[in-house]
MDAnalysis code that builds the backbone (N, CA, C; Angstrom):
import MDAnalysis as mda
import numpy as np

u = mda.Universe.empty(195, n_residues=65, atom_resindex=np.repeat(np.arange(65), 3), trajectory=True)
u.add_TopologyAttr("name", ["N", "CA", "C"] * 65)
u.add_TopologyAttr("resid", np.arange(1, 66))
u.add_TopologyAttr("resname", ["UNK", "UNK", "UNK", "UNK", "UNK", "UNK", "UNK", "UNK", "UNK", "UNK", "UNK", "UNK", "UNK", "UNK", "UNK", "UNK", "UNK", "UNK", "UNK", "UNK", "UNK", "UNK", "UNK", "UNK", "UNK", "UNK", "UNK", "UNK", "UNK", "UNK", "UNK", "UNK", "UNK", "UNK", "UNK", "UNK", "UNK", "UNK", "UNK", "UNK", "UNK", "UNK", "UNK", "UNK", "UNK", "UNK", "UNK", "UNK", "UNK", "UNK", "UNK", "UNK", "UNK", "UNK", "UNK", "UNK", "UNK", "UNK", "UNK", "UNK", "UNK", "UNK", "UNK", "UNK", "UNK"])
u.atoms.positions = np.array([
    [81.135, 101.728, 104.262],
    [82.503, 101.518, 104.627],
    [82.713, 102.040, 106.040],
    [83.362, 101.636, 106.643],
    [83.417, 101.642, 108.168],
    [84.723, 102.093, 108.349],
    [85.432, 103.145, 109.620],
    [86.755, 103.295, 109.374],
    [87.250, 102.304, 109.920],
    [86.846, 101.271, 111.333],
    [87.678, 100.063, 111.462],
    [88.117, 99.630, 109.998],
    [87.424, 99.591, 108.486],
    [88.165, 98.486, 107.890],
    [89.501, 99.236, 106.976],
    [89.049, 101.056, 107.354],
    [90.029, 101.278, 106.710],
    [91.573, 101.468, 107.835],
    [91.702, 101.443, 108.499],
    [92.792, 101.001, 109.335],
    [93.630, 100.205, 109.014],
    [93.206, 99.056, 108.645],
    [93.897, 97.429, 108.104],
    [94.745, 98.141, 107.026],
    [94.393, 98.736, 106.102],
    [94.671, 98.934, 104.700],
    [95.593, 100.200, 104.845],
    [96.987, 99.759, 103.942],
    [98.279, 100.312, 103.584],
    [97.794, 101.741, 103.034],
    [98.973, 102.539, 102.879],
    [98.344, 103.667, 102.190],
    [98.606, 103.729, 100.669],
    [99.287, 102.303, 99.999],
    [98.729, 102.223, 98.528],
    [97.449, 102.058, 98.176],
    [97.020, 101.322, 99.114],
    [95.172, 100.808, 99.106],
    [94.669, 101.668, 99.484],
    [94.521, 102.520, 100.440],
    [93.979, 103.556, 100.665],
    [93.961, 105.372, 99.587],
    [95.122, 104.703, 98.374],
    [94.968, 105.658, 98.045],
    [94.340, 105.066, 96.702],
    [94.188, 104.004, 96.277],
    [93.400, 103.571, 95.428],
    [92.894, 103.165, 95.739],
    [91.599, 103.009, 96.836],
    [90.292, 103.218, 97.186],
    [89.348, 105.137, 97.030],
    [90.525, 105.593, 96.843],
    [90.391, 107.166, 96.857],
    [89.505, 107.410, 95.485],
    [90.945, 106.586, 94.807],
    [90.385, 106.958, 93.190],
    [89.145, 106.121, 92.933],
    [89.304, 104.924, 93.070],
    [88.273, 104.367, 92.969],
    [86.233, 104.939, 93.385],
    [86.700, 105.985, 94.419],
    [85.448, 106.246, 95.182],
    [85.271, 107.219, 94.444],
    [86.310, 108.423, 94.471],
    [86.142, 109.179, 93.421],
    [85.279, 109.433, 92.311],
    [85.873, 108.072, 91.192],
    [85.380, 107.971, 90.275],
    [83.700, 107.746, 90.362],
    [83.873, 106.932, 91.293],
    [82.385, 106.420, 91.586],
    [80.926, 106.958, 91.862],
    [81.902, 108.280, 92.580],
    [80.990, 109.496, 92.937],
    [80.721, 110.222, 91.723],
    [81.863, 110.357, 91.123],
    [81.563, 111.595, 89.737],
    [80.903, 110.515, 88.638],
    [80.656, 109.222, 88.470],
    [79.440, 108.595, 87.908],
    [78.083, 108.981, 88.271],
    [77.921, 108.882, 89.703],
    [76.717, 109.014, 90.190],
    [76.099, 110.309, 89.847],
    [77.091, 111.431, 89.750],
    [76.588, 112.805, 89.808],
    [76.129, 113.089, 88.081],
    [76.914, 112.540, 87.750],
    [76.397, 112.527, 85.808],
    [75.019, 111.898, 85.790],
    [75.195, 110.344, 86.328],
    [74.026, 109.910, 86.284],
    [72.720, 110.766, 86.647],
    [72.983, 111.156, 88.194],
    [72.182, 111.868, 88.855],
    [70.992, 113.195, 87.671],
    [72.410, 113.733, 87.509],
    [72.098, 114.817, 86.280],
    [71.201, 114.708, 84.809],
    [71.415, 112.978, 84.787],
    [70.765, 113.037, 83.144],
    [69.999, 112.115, 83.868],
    [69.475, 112.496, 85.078],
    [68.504, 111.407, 85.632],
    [68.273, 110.064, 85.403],
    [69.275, 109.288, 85.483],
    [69.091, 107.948, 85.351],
    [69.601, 107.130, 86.947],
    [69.527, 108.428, 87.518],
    [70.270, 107.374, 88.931],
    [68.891, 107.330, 89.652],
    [68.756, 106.178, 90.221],
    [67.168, 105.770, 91.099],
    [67.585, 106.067, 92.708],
    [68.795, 105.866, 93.061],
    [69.209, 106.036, 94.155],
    [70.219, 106.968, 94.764],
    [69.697, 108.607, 95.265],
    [69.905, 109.285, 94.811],
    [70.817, 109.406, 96.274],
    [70.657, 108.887, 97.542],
    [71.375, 108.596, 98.880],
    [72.711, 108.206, 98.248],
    [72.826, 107.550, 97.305],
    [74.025, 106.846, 96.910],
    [75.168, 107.759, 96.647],
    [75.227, 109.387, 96.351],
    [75.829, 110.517, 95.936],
    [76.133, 110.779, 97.673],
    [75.675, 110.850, 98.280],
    [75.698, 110.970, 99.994],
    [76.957, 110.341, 100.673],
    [76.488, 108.517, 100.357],
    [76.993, 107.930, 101.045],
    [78.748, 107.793, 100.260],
    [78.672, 108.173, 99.406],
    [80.221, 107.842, 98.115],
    [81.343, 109.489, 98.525],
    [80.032, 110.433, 99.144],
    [81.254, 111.642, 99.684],
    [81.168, 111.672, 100.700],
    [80.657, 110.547, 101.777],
    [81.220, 110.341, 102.999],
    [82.341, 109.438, 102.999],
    [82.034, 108.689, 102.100],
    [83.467, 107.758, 101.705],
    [84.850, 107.915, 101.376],
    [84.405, 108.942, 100.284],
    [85.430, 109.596, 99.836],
    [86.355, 110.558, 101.185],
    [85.478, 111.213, 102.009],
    [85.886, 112.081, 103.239],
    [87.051, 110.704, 104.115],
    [86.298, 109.887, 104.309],
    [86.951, 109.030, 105.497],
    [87.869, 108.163, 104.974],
    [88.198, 108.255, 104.004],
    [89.569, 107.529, 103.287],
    [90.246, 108.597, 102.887],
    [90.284, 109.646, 102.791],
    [90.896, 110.657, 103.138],
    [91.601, 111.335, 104.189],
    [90.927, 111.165, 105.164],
    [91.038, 110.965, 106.502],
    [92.082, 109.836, 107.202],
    [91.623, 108.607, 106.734],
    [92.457, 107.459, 107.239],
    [93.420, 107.527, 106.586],
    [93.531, 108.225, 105.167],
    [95.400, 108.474, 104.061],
    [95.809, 109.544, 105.397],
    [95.770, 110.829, 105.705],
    [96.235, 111.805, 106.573],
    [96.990, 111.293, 107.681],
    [95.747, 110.827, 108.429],
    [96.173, 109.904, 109.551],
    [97.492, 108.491, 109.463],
    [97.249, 108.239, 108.457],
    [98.405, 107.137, 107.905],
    [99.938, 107.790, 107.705],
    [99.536, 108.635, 107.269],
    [100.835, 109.859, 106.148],
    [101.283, 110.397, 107.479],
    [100.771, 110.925, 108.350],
    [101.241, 111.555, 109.617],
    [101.993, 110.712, 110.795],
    [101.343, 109.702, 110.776],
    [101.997, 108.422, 112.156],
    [103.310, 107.692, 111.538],
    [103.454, 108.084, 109.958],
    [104.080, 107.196, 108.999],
    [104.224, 105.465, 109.223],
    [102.730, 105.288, 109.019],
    [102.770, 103.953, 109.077],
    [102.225, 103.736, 108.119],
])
């Protein structure tokens, strides 16, 4: 995910991309745990995600746009 694409996106979408990543991450980490995840970068790249849509909600919430 790139932050150009999170720019475009409202901060309803941005905040359910949150949850969404969220969730996604705390799959991976279960998985991770009962070792069934093969791709273990994937826990990496889902809490950088999670960081920068976080980031782009702040930035949104602050300019109030």
């Amino acid at each position: 995910m790139k932050p150009s694409e999170l720019k475009d996106k409202s901060v309803d979408e941005l905040v359910e991309l949150e949850k969404t990543t969220a969730r996604d991450l705390w799959q991976s980490k279960f998985s991770n745990y009962s070792n069934q995840l093969d791709d273990t970068a994937k826990i990496r790249r889902l809490r950088r995600d999670v960081a920068r849509v976080k980031t782009a909600l702040t930035q949104k919430r602050s300019t109030g746009k």
